[in-house]
N, C-alpha and C positions, 0 to 999 in steps of 0.2 A: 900764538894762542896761549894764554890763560893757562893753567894748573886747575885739575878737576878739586870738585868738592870734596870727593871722597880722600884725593890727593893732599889737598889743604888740610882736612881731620884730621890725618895719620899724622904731616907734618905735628901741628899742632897739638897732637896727644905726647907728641915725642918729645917735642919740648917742654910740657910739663911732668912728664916723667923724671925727665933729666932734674927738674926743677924740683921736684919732690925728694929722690935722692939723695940732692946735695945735700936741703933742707928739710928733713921729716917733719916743722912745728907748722910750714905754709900745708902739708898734706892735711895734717886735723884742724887746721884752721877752714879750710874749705871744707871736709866733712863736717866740723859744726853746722857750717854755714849752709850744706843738702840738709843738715837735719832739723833745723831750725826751718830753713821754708818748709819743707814738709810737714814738718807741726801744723805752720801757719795755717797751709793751704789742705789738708787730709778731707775735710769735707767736701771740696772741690773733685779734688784728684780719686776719693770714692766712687763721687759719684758718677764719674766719670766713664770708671770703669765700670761699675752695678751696669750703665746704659750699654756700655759697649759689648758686656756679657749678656742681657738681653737681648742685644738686636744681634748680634754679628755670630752666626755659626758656626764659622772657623774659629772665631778667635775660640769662643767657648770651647771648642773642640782641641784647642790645642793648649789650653789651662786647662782642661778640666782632669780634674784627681784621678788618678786609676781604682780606686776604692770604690767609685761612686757612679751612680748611671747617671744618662741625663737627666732625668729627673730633679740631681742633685743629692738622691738618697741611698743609700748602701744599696748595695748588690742583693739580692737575698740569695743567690748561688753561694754567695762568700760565708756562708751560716751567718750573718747580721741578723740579729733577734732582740725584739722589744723585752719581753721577757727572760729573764735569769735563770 
């Protein structure tokens, strides 16, 4: 039998850690390269999440800010006042 998924990851992660070590310039060169697609792509990957925060109640539930009710807007227990 095959090597599980999760089995291949871990490998997989280990060997670029190893690789990054050795080498710290291939480490920033792949973080350019997440934050370069992510530039690219931000509109996508917003909206992606806007929907998923929308529809899915766990998930919102498990992002959501401790400051903030469902709503999305302050507590008013927490003294949060429009007024000064």
């Amino acid at each position: 039998m095959g090597e599980s998924s999760k089995e291949k990851n871990r490998r997989i992660w280990a060997r670029r850690k190893q690789r990054y070590a050795a080498k710290p310039e291939l480490m920033e060169k792949e973080l350019a390269r997440q934050r370069a697609w992510r530039r690219r792509n931000k509109d996508k990957i917003n909206a992606r999440e806007r929907h998923r925060y929308a529809t899915d109640p766990e998930y919102r539930a498990a992002t959501a800010r401790p400051d903030q009710s469902e709503s999305g807007f302050p507590r008013k227990s927490e003294g949060a006042s429009l007024t000064h």
